[in-house]
N, C-alpha and C positions, 0 to 999 in steps of 0.2 A: 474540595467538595466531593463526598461521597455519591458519584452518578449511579453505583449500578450496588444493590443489595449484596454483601459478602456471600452469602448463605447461598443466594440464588446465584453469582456467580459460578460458585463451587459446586451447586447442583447441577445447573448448565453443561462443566466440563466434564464433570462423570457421566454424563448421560449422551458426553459429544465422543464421536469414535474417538479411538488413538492415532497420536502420530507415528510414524514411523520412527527408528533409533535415530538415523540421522539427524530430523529434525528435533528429536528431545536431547542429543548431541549438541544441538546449538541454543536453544534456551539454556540446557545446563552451564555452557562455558560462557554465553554471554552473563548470566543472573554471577557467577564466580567471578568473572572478570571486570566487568564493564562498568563502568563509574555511572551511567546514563540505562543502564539495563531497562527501565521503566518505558524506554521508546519502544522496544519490543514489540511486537503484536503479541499478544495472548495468545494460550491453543486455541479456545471457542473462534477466535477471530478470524486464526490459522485455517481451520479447519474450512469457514466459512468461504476464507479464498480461494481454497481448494475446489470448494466445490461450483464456486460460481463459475471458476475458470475450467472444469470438466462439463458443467453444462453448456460457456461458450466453446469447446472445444477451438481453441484459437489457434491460429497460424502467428500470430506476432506478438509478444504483451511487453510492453515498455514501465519500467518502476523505476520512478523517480523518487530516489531515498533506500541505499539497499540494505544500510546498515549493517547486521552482520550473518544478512542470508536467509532472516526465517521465512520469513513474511516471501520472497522470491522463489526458496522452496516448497512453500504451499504452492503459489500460480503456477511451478512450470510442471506441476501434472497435470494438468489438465491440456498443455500442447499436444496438437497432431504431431506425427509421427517426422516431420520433416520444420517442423517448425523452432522458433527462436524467441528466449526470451530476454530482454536487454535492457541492465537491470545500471543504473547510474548514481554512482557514492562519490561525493567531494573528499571525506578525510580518509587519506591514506591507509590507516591503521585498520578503519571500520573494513575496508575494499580487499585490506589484505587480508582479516578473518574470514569475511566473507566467501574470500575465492582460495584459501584452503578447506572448506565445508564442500564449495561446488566441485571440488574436483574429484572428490570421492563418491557422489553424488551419480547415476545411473544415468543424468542428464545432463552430465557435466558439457558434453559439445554442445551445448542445445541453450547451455547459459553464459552472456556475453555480459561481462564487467568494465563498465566504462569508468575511468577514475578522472574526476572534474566536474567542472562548474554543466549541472543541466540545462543551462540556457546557452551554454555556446553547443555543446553534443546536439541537443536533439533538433535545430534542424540539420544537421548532416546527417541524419538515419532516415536512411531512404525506403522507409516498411510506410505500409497502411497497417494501420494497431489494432489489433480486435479490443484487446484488454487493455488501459492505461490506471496505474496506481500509482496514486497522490503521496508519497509520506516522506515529505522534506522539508524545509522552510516554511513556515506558514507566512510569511508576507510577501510572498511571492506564487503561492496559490492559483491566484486567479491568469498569471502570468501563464506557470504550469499549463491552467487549462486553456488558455487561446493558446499557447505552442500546439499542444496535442489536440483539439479539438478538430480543424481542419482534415490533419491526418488520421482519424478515427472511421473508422469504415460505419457505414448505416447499420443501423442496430446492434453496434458496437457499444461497451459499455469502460465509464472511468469510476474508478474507487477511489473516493477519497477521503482520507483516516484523518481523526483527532477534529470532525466538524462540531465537538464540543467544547472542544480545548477545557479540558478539565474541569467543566463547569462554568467558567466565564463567559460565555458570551447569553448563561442566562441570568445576569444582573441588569438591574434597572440602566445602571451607568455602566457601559464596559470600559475598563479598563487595559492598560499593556498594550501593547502594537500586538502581540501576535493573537490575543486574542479579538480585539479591533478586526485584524489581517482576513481571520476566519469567519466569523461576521459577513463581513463584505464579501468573502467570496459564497457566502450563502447567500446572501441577497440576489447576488450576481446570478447564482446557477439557478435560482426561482423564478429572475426575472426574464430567462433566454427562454426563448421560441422555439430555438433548435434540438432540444432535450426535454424528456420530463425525467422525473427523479424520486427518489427517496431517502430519509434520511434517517437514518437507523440509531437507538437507544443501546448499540453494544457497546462495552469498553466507553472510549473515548468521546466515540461516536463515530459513524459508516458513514457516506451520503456515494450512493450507487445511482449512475448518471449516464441512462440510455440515450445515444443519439440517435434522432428521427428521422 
């Protein structure tokens, strides 16, 4: 399912700033190499992280799913000067693109590549999070966010990408677990007390998840 107008898509980016060579460095070799390229964040998307993550000016942001680095170097401009961001990929290959992009990167001390499963890693990280970003597993989502919820500082915000899954989860009968997965964690994050929220019509679809 087509969720978002081609036209207007493409209006969107021309009218969204640019990225830097770096990061148009890494869409290019991911869209040339990567059999999955489609996981990607979009520039409009990119940009978007960017800028949320310069408005929170954060000390910590944690991204779960780093794939092959774009989507992490959007977030880590917008770290204070002394800050970190730590960034968690299961398949080796995606971990090793990713952290030859960050090494060339202006903030390469500043971004930490953990390779493994994110449920064993994140509680041994011993930060309060300003920024936490969602983009791995979808049946395991809602997991995600009681890990990181806890350690999310007040008025700390989590991103969490693909809460349309392609269009799926708006059929009368959902189908597929991952789409099911995501579902549930929308229901989940509506029905918590301790956030409110928004869920965004970009791409995939955004849901930005201010703690109270």
């Amino acid at each position: 399912m087509d969720l978002i107008n081609s036209l207007a898509e493409k209006y969107a980016e021309d009218f969204s700033s640019p990225h830097s060579e770096l990061l148009q460095a890494i869409v290019t070799h991911t869209l040339a190499h990567h059999p999955h390229a489609h996981m990607m964040s979009d520039n409009v998307q990119g940009k978007l992280l960017q800028i949320l993550s310069e408005i929170m000016s954060p000390r910590y942001i944690l991204e779960i799913g780093t794939f092959t680095g774009f989507s992490a170097m959007c977030l880590v401009q917008g770290l204070q000067p002394q800050g970190e961001l730590h960034t968690l990929e299961l398949r080796e290959e995606d971990a090793h693109t990713a952290q030859q992009f960050f090494r060339q990167s202006a903030y390469a001390t500043q971004l930490k590549l953990h390779l493994g499963n994110a449920k064993d890693i994140i509680p041994h990280l011993p930060y309060e999070w300003d920024v936490v970003f969602i983009d791995a597993d979808k049946v395991s989502y809602i997991e995600y966010y009681e890990l990181t919820l806890p350690r999310l500082k007040t008025g700390g915000i989590i991103i969490a990408d693909n809460v349309l899954f392609h269009g799926q989860v708006l059929a009368d009968e959902i189908s597929g677990k991952n789409a099911k997965a995501i579902h549930a964690f929308n229901h989940h994050i509506k029905n918590d007390p301790r956030v409110m929220q928004v869920l965004l019509t970009i791409r995939d679809g955004l849901m930005i998840i201010k703690k109270l």
